[in-house]
C-alpha positions, 0 to 999 in steps of 0.5 A, a space after each residue: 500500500 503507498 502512501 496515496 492511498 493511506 492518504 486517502 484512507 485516512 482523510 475518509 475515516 477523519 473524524 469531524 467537528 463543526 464550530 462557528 456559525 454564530 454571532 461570536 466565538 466561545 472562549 471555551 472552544 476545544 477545550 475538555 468543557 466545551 466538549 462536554 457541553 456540545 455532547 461531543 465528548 467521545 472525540 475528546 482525545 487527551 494527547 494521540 499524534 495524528 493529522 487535522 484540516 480545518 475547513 471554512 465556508 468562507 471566500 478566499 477573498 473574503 480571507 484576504 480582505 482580513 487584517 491582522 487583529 491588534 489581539 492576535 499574538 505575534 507568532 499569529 498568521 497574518 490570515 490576510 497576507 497569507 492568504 493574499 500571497 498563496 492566491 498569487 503563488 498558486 491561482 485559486 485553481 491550486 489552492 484547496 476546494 472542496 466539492 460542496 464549495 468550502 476550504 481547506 484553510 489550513 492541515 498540519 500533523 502534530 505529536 498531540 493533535 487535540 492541543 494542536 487544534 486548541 492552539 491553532 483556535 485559541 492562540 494566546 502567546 508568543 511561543 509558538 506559531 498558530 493560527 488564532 481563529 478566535 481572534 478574527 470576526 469569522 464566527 458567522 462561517 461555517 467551520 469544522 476540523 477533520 482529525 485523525 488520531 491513534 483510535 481510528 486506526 481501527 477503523 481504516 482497512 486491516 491492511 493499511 493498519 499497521 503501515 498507517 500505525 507506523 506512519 503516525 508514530 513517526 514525525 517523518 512518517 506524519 510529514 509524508 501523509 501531510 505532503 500527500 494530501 496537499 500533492 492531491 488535494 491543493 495547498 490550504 491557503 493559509 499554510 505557510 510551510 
């Protein structure tokens, strides 16, 4: 089995949760009482390595009409300059679009997946670069974040579990899947790396 179909095996069994779509976002979003306050306590994962997307109904355009918050740390992505220099680096037609119309704004892997996403959404301080969703006026969009970590693994084809298991463990093995997905399904625009 290659990497391209362990790719796609594991963006098919992600799990998925959706956020936004209000008037403002919850400070407490991501964190273990948010989960259990949304009823989505089963996909709280305390510290698994794994891959996530996130995933906007938002226009590139309108992401790169943004400017960065005077809220958001330093180590935050500057959405619309980023956004502004990936549309000119690889045209809308390279960038990452679903089939319903939403975008891949951002995937990445990480050794703790859960902590990662939190980052990426609540980012507040300087010592590592994220995201910082929270500190831009996006909550009326629709969004959601695809992750997949060590317990779905069961869940992928009996052949392709030890060989994804490998590749989990494994920054180097994580890095190649991350590439894979971006190779066959475009770069998310605010991906920097």
């Amino acid at each position: 089995m290659n990497i391209s179909n362990i790719t796609v095996s594991i963006w098919n069994n992600c799990e998925e949760i959706s956020f936004g779509e209000t008037d403002s976002w919850n400070e407490n979003t991501f964190r273990k009482k948010w989960f259990i306050e949304n009823n989505i306590a089963g996909k709280w994962d305390s510290g698994s390595p794994g891959w996530y997307w996130f995933i906007s109904s938002i226009s590139y355009a309108d992401l790169a009409k943004l400017t960065k918050p005077s809220t958001l740390p330093s180590s935050g992505c500057d959405f619309g300059s980023t956004s502004g220099e990936n549309i000119n680096t690889f045209n809308e037609d390279n960038l990452s679009t679903l089939n319903n119309g939403n975008i891949v704004v951002y995937n990445g892997h990480e050794g703790n997946v859960m902590s990662r996403i939190r980052t990426h959404f609540n980012l507040n301080n300087n010592r590592t670069g994220a995201l910082g969703i929270k500190h831009y006026p996006l909550s009326k969009y629709e969004w959601k974040v695809k992750f997949f970590t060590q317990n779905l693994i069961v869940k992928l084809p009996e052949g392709i579990q030890e060989a994804t298991r490998r590749l989990l463990n494994n920054k180097t093995g994580r890095c190649s899947v991350e590439s894979a997905w971006r190779a066959a399904n475009g770069w998310p625009i605010l991906c920097k790396e």
